[in-house]
C-alpha positions, 0 to 999 in steps of 0.5 A: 470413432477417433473422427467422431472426437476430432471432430467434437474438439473442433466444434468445441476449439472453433466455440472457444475461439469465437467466444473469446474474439466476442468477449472484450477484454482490457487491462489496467496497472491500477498501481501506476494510475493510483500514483499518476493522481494528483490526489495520492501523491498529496496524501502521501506528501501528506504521510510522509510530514507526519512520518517524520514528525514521528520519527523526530519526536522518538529521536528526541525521546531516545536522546533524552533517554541516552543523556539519563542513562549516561548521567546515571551511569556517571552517578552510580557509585555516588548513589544508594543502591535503593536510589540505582535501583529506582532509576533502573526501573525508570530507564526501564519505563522509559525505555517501555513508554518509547516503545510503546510510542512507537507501535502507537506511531506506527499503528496511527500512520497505517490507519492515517494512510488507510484513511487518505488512500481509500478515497483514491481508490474508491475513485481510481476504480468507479473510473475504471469501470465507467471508462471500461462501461463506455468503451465496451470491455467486459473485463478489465485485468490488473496489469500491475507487477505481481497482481494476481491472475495476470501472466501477460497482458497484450490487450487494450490499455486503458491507462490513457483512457481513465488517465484523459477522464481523470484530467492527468 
């Protein structure tokens, strides 16, 4: 009987092993190709101006703000209570409006960066894929750190490849 299953597991280890000796199999750090394009480090030339147009239009806003806070807190004792209460609830409202500013900023760059880096995607995987096609794989794994399904990564590298298709 133990002949019969040691035998069964060889049949079936032998059947294992010549189907993953047929099937072809490549990998890819697609995180590296992406930023190896000319067209993403353009779009995130293009990300990083409006960051900072951005961040340069809330600092001026917090800066005005901080002026009107120190004047005001300068004239306190010189104002009606009427008149300090009112310009309390305008800091507060500026103080809102800059915050808002900033989630609006905020969420406007991460459309803005959807928007530039799908094209690149879209682009980086029909690549793949037509390179993949070509050479004959039937699987291509994302060798990029921390991708999941990924624990080595010793097969064939197609970076070269869809990097040549690619012109870079």
């Amino acid at each position: 009987m133990k002949k019969v299953f040691v035998a069964i597991a060889l049949v079936i280890g032998m059947t294992s092993a010549i189907q993953a000796q047929e099937s072809k199999i490549a990998h890819i750090n697609t995180q590296e190709l992406v930023e190896a394009m000319p067209s993403y480090v353009a779009a995130n030339a293009e990300l990083e101006k409006a960051q900072k147009s951005y961040a340069a239009q809330l600092q001026e806003m917090k800066a005005e703000l901080q002026k009107t806070s120190e004047r005001y807190g300068r004239e306190v004792a010189t104002q009606t209570d009427e008149t300090n209460i009112a310009r309390q609830r305008e800091v507060q409202e500026t103080m809102q409006q800059i915050n808002a500013y900033e989630q609006n900023a905020y969420t406007k760059l991460r459309q803005q960066e959807q928007e530039l880096l799908k094209p690149i995607l879209e682009k980086a995987r029909v690549t793949i894929q037509k390179v993949a096609r070509a050479k004959g794989f039937l699987f291509v794994l994302d060798s990029t750190p921390g991708a999941a399904g990924v624990i080595m990564a010793d097969g064939y590298d197609l970076m070269k490849d869809v990097k040549a298709d690619l012109g870079i």
